[in-house]
C-alpha positions in Angstrom: 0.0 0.0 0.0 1.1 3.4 -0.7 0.5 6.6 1.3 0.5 10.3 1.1 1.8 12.7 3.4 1.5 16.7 4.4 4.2 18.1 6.3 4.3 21.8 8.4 6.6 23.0 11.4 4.7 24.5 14.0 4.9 28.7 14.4 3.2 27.7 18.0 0.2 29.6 17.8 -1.5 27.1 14.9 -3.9 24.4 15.7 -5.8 24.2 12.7 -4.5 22.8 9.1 -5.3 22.0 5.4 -5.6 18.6 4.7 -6.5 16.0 1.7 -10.3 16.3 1.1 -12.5 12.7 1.8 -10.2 12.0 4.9 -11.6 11.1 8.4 -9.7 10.4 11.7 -10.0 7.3 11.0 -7.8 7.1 7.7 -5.4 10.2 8.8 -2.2 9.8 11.2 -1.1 12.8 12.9 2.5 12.7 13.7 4.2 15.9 16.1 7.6 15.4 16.8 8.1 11.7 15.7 5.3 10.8 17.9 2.1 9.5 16.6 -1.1 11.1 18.1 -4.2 9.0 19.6 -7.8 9.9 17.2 -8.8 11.6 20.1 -5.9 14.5 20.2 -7.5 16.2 16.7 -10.8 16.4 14.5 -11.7 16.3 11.1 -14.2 18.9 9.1 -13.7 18.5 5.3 -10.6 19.7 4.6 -9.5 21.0 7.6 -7.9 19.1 10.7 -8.0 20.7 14.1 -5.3 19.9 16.9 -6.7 19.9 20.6 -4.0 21.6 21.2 -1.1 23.8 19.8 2.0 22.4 19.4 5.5 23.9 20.6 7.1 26.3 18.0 9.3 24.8 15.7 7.7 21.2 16.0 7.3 19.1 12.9 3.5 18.1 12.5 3.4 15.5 10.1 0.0 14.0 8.1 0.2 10.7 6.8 -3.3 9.6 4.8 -3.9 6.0 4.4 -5.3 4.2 1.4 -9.5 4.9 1.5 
């Protein structure tokens, strides 16, 4: 299987990001830092996916979309 990915560093003050249309939280991993975070640290409205919380300035916030 083959993947996409989206990757942004953190300015600190961003929670919210463009993503791949048609993804959920279910199909998206959400990787900050080389850790991967639970479903339940972000949300998913169309295009745009929403971080609970901010991450530290400078952090790498990487999207990885699996296969739908």
């Amino acid at each position: 299987l083959t993947y996409t990915s989206d990757q942004f560093t953190s300015d600190g003050d961003e929670t919210t990001y463009e993503i791949q249309e048609g993804h959920t939280v279910h199909d998206v991993l959400v990787i900050i830092n080389g850790l991967i975070q639970p479903p339940t640290a972000y949300t998913i409205s169309g295009s745009t996916l929403t971080l609970s919380t901010n991450p530290m300035v400078g952090s790498v916030v990487d999207f990885r979309y699996l296969p739908v």
